[in-house]
N, C-alpha and C positions, 0 to 999 in steps of 0.2 A: 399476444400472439398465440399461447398453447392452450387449450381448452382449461378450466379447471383442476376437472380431474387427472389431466396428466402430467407426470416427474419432470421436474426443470432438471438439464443438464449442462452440467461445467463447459461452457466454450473454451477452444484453445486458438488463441489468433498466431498464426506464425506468419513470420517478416520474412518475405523474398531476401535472398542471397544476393547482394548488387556482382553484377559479373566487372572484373576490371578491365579498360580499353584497352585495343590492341595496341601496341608500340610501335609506331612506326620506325623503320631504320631506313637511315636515307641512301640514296642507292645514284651514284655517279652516275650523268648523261653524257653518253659522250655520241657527238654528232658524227651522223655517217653523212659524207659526200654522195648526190646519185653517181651513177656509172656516166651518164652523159645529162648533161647540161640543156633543159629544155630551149627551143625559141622562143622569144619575148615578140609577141604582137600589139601593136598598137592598133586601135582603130577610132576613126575620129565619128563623133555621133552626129544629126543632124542640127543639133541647138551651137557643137562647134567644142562641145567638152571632148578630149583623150582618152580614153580610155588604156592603161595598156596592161599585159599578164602575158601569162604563159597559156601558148596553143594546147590544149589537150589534146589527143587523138580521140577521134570518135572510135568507140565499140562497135567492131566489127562482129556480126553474128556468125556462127560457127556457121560453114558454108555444108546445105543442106543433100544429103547422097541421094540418090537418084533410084528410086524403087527400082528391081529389076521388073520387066515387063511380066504380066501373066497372059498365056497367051489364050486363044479365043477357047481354041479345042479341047483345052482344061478345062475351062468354066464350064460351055457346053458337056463335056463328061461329069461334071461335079454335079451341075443342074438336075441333069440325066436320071442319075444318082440316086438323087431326092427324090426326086419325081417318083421313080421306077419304085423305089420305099412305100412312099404313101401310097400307093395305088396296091402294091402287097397289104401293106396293113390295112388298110378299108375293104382290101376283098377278104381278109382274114374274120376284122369284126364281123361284114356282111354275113359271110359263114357261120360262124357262133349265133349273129342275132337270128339267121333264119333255123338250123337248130333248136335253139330255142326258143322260140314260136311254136316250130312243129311240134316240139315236147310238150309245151305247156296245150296246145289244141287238143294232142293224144288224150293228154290226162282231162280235159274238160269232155270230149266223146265218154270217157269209160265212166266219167263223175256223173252224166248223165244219163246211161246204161244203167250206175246203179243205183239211183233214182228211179227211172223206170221201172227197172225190175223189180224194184223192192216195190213200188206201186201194185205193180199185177200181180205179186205174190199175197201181197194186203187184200187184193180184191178177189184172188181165186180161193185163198187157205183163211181165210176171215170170215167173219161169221155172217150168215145168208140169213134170209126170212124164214126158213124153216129151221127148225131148234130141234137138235135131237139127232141129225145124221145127218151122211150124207145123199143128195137127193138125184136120181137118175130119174129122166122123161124118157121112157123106150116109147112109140106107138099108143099113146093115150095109155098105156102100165105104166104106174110108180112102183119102182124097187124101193125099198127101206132098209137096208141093213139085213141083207139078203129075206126080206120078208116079201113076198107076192099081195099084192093088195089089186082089186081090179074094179 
């Protein structure tokens, strides 16, 4: 069972403790009479056998109380209620969702203003076909960098 290489160890077997039985002591029966003495019925079967015992009473079920009524114009006010609730709270979401709509639209306007702008700033302050300054067309005169050329 242990591989080779490993130490055999002393088993110690212990024996259950038998627990001893209980002792019974015998304990007087002593009969109680009921309060009142059932009726003996007999009834005869269809084969012609007797049958006969003691009537039982059937178990009556506890008899059931009687809701009191709710009346109409409660329900109708409770309905109401509810009703009157929901219609706040979906005008309140409605509220918040179109807010924020309008916020998120605002911010897509200014996201594309500064796209644009940043475009036209590229293509006015960025570098042109001519190298070296900047170029003015007055009346067929080119300015250069305050120099007159004609």
């Amino acid at each position: 069972m242990y591989p080779d290489h490993t130490p055999q160890r002393a088993v110690e077997v212990h024996q259950p403790t038998p627990i001893p039985p209980p002792v019974a002591h015998p304990t007087t029966v002593v009969p109680v009479q009921p309060g009142t003495v059932p009726a003996v019925a007999s009834i005869v079967l269809p084969d012609g056998r007797v049958v006969t015992g003691y009537a039982i009473d059937a178990v009556r079920p506890e008899p059931v109380t009687a809701k009191p009524a709710v009346s109409r114009t409660a329900v109708n006010v409770a309905l109401g209620g509810v009703g009157f609730l929901a219609v706040c709270g979906g005008l309140l979401l409605l509220t918040s969702f179109i807010a924020a709509l309008t916020a998120f639209i605002g911010q897509l306007i200014i996201l594309a203003a500064v796209i644009f702008g940043g475009w036209i700033a590229v293509q006015v302050l960025g570098p042109s076909g001519h190298k070296g300054g900047t170029t003015v067309n007055i009346r067929r005169a080119v300015i250069k960098r305050n120099h007159f050329h004609g």
